[in-house]
C-alpha positions as CSV (number, residue, x, y, z in Angstrom):
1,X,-3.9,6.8,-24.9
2,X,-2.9,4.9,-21.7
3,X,0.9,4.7,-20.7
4,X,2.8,1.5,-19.2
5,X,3.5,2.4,-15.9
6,X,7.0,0.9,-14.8
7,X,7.4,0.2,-10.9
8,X,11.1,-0.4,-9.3
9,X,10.5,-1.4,-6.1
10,X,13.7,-1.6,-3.3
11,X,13.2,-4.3,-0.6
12,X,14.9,-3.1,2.7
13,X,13.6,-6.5,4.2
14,X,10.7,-8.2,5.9
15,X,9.7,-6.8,9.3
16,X,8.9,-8.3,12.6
17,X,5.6,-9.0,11.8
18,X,6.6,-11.6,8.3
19,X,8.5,-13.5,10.4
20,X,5.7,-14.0,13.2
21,X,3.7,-15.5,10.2
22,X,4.2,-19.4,9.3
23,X,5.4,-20.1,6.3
24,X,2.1,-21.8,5.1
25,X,0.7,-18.3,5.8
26,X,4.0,-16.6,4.2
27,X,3.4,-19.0,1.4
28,X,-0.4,-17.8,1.2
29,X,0.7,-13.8,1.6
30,X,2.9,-14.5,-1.5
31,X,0.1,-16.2,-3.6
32,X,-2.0,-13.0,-2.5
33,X,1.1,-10.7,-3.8
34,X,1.3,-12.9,-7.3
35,X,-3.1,-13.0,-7.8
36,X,-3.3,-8.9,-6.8
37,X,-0.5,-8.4,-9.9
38,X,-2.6,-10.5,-12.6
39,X,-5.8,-9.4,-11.6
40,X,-5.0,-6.2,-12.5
41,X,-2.9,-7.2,-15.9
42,X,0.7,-6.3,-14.5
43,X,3.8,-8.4,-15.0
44,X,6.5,-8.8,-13.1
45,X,9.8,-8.3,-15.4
46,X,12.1,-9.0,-12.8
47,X,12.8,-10.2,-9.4
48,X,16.4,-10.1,-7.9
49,X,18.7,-10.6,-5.7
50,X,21.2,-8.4,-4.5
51,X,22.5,-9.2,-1.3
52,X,25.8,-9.8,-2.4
53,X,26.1,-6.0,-3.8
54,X,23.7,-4.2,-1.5
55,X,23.4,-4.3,2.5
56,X,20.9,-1.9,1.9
57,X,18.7,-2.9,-0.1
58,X,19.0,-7.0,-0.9
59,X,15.9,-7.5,-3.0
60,X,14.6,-5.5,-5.6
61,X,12.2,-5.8,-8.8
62,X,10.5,-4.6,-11.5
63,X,6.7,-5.0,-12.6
64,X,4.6,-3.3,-15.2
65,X,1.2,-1.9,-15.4
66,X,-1.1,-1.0,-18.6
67,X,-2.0,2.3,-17.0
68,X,-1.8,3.8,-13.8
69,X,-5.1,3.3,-12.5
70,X,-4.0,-0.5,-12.7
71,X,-1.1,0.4,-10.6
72,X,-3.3,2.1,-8.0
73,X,-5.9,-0.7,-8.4
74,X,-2.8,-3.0,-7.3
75,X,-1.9,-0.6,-4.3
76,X,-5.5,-1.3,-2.9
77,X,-5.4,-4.9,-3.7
78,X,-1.9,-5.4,-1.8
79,X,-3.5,-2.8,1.0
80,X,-6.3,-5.3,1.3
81,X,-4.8,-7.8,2.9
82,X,-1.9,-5.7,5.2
83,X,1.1,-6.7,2.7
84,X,2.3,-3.2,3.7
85,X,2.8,-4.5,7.2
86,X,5.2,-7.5,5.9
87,X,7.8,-5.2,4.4
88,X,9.9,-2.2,4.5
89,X,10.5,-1.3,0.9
90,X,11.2,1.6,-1.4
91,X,8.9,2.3,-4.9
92,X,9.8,4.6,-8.1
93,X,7.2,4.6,-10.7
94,X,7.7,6.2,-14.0
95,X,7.0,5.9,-17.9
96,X,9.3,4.6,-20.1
97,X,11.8,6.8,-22.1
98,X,12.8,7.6,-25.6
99,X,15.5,9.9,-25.4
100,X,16.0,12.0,-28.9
């Protein structure tokens, strides 16, 4: 039986290269980001903020995947189009948890 696959993701912040884009092609990258996610049937859970309690890391977010070879699936999508290039960022994956 396929497991959920839970993915934290840490944004350190965009590099050199996002801010040489415009913001029509930001805009675009971002649509890319949001199509790669639903074409492989993950959902994002969360999206935040956290400037104002991290210097470190001021974005982070949560998504989840039916299985992990729709996790990979999403790795290549992303790879596809260089979004790797756009960000410095930190991932965890893991299942979720029923503690005894």
């Amino acid at each position: 039986m396929a497991q959920k696959i839970y993915k934290l993701f840490l944004i350190k912040g965009f590099t050199e290269a996002w801010y040489q884009l415009s913001k029509e092609e930001q805009t675009a990258a971002m649509v890319k980001v949001n199509a790669a996610l639903e074409k492989v049937g993950g959902q994002r859970l969360a999206l935040c903020d956290s400037r104002w309690a991290s210097e470190q890391w001021p974005a982070f977010g949560v998504e989840v995947f039916p299985d992990i070879e729709a996790e990979q699936k999403h790795i290549q999508l992303l790879s596809e189009f260089d979004w790797f290039r756009y960000l410095e960022a930190m991932t965890v994956l893991g299942t979720e948890w029923q503690p005894v």
